[in-house]
N, C-alpha and C positions, 0 to 999 in steps of 0.2 A: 451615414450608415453604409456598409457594405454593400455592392452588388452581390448577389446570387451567386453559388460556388467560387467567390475569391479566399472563405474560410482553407480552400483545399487548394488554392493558386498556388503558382511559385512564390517562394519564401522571401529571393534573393533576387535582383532584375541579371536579366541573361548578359555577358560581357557582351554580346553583339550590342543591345540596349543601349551599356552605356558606355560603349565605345563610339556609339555614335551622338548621346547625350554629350559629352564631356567635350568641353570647350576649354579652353586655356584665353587665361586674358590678361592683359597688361604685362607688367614684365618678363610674362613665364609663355605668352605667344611670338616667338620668334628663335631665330638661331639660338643655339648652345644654353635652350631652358630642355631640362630634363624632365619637364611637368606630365608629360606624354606616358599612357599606360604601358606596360613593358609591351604587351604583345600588341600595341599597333605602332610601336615606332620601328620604323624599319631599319635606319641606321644602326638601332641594339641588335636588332636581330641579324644585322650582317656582320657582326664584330665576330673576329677570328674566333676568338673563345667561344662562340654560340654554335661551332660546327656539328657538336651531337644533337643541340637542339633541333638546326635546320634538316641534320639526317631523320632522324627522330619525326617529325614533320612531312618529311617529303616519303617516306615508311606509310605513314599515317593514312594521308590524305587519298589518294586512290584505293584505299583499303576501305574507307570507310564509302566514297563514294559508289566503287564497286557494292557494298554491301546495302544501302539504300536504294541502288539499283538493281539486284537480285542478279548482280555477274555470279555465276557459282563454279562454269565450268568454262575453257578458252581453249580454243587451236591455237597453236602458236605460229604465225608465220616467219620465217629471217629469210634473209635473202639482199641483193645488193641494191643501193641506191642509186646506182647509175645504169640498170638497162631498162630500157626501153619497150612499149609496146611498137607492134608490128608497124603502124602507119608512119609513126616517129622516126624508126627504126629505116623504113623504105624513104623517107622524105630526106632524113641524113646522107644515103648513101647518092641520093640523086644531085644532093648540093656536093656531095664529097666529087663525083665524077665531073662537076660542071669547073672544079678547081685543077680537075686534071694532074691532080697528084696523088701518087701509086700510096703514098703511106696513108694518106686519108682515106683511099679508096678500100686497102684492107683493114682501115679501123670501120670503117661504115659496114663492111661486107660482115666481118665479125660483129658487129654489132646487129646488124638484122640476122643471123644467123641465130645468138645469144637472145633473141628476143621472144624465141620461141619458151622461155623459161615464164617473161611477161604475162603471157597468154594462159601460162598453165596455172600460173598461179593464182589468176583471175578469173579462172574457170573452174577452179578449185575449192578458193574462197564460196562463189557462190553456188556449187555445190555441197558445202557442207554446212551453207546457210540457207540452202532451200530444203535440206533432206536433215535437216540437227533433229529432230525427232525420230526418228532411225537413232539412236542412242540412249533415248527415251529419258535426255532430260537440254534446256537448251543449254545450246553449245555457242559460243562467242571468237569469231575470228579475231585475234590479234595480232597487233603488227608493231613495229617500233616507230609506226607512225611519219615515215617523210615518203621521197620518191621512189620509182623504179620498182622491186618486187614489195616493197611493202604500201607503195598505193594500187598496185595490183591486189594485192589482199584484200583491200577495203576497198575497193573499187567492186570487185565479183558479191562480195556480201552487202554492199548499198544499191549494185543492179538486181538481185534476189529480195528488195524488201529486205533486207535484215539489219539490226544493231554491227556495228564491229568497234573497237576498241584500236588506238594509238597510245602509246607510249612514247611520246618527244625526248631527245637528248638535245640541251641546247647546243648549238656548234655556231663559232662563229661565221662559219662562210656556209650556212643551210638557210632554207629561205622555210616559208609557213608549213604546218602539218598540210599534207595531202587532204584536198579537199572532201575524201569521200567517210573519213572518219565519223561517227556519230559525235557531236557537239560534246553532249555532256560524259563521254569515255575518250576524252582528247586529253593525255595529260602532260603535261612537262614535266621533265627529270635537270637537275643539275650533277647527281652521282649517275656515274655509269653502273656502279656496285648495287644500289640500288632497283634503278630503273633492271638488272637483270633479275634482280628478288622478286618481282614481280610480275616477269614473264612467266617466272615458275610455278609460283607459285596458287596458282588456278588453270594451270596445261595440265589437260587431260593429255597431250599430243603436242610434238613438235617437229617442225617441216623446214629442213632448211633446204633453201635453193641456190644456185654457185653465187658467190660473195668473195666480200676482202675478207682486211684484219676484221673490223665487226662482227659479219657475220663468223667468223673463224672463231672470235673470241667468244661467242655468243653459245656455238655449237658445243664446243671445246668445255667450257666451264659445265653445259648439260650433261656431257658423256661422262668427265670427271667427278659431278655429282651422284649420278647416277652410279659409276662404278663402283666408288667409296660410300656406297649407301647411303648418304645423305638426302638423296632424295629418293623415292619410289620410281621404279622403272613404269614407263610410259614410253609408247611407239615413237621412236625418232628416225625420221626419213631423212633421207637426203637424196635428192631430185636430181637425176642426169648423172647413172653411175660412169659413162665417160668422162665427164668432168671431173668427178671428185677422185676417180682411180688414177685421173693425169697428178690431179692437183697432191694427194695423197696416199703413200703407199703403206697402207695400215699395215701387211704382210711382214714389213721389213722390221714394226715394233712388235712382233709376235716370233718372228726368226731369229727377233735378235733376244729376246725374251723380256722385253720390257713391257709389256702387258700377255694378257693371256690368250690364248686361241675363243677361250670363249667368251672374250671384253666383245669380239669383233658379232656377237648378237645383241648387243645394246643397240643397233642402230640398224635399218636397210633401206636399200636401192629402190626406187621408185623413178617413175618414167613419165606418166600421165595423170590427171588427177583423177582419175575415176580410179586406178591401183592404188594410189595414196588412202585416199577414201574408203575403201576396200578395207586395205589395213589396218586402220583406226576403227572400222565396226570390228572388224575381227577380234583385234586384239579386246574392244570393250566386252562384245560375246563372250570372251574365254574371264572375262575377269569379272563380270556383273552377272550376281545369280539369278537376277529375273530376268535376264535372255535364258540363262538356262531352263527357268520354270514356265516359261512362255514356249521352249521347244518342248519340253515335257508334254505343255497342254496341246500341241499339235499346231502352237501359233507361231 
């Protein structure tokens, strides 16, 4: 006889079940037997032909785990993996001058210099992980998840108590995600295509800070989205307008007429994190009507 509400069980045992039910034996447990269910043999699933499958997949899986984890909104942070916080930064240039050569001495000096970006962005992070309700709904730092300004991201939001999210790209000369990622929002990317569909795809805001090709390519693809309407405009900063005026002369694709005068308000200058911060309530204020009705009420 049946136990108690098995009438209204599952019908079908779950593939988890019996994927771990299922045993293979005799001729069919060993090399080149095909007995293995298609989605736990991993050689089928690496087969060239399976590339929309594993896209398909790797789409999937931080969508869904975001959504049993009630991710609903994200900062976006990008920035480069190779600068450094301040102590790194000062501990580099002291071994650079102990070698008493002038070119290391001005890569360390630059580099503590540059490290001032570290700081902001880890001050940043865990300001808008201590204050994400000022938005009035929570807010999620992410990052692309390795060194330099994206463990700075999740470094400021795990010294504030808060969640943050990583997005891994594997590379082969990278070493483990930054330890300050929350566990279960660590995820690995094989597409780079990908792994960016899902920085946008829950930024409320995004913040870039000076960077290579990545973060270039990272920024570039938001502005181009943004431009051609594909995605909805959202605050996108970029941190240390020295830098990006050196690095970038947007003027000259406006003078020359290859975008428009007013592409050049998709995006602003920010300095410190408390302005960065600043902009991103602002902009929600002017776009969320219960700030409006909350100034209404005199709150």
């Amino acid at each position: 006889m049946d136990t108690p509400g098995t009438l209204k069980g599952r019908n079908f045992p779950s593939a988890h079940d019996e994927a771990l039910a299922s045993r293979p034996a005799g001729n069919y447990d060993g090399p080149g037997s095909s007995f293995s269910m298609a989605f736990t043999d991993t050689e089928f699933l690496l087969r060239e032909e399976l590339r929309p499958v594993r896209m398909q997949l790797e789409l999937m899986k931080p969508e869904l785990v975001q959504q049993d984890l009630g991710v609903d909104s994200t900062i976006v942070v990008f920035g480069s993996a190779r600068l450094k916080p301040r102590d790194a930064a000062e501990a580099l240039l002291a071994s650079a001058h102990a070698t008493a050569s002038p070119a290391a001495i001005r890569h360390a000096e630059r580099q503590l210099e540059m490290s001032r970006y570290y700081e902001e962005a880890r001050r940043f992070a865990a300001l808008v992980t201590a204050e994400a309700d000022a938005l009035g709904e929570p807010v999620l730092i992410s990052t692309g998840g390795g060194p330099g300004i994206m463990e700075a991201g999740n470094r400021g939001a795990h010294e504030a108590g808060g969640r943050s999210m990583g997005m891994n790209i594997y590379l082969p000369f990278e070493e483990a995600p930054n330890p300050y990622i929350t566990p279960e929002l660590c995820f690995q990317f094989h597409y780079f295509a990908i792994r960016k569909m899902h920085f946008l795809m829950r930024a409320v805001a995004l913040v870039s800070f000076p960077g290579g090709f990545g973060t270039l390519d990272e920024l570039f693809e938001a502005l181009t989205l943004t431009q051609t309407g594909k995605i909805r405009r959202r605050p996108i900063l970029l941190f240390g307008r020295e830098f990006w005026e050196r690095l970038v002369n947007f003027e000259v694709l406006v003078d020359d007429g290859l975008i428009n005068a007013r592409d050049l308000e998709l995006f602003q200058y920010v300095e410190t994190a408390e302005e960065a911060w600043e902009a991103i309530k602002s902009a929600y204020r002017a776009d969320d009507p219960r700030f409006i009705a909350r100034q209404g009420r005199g709150g």
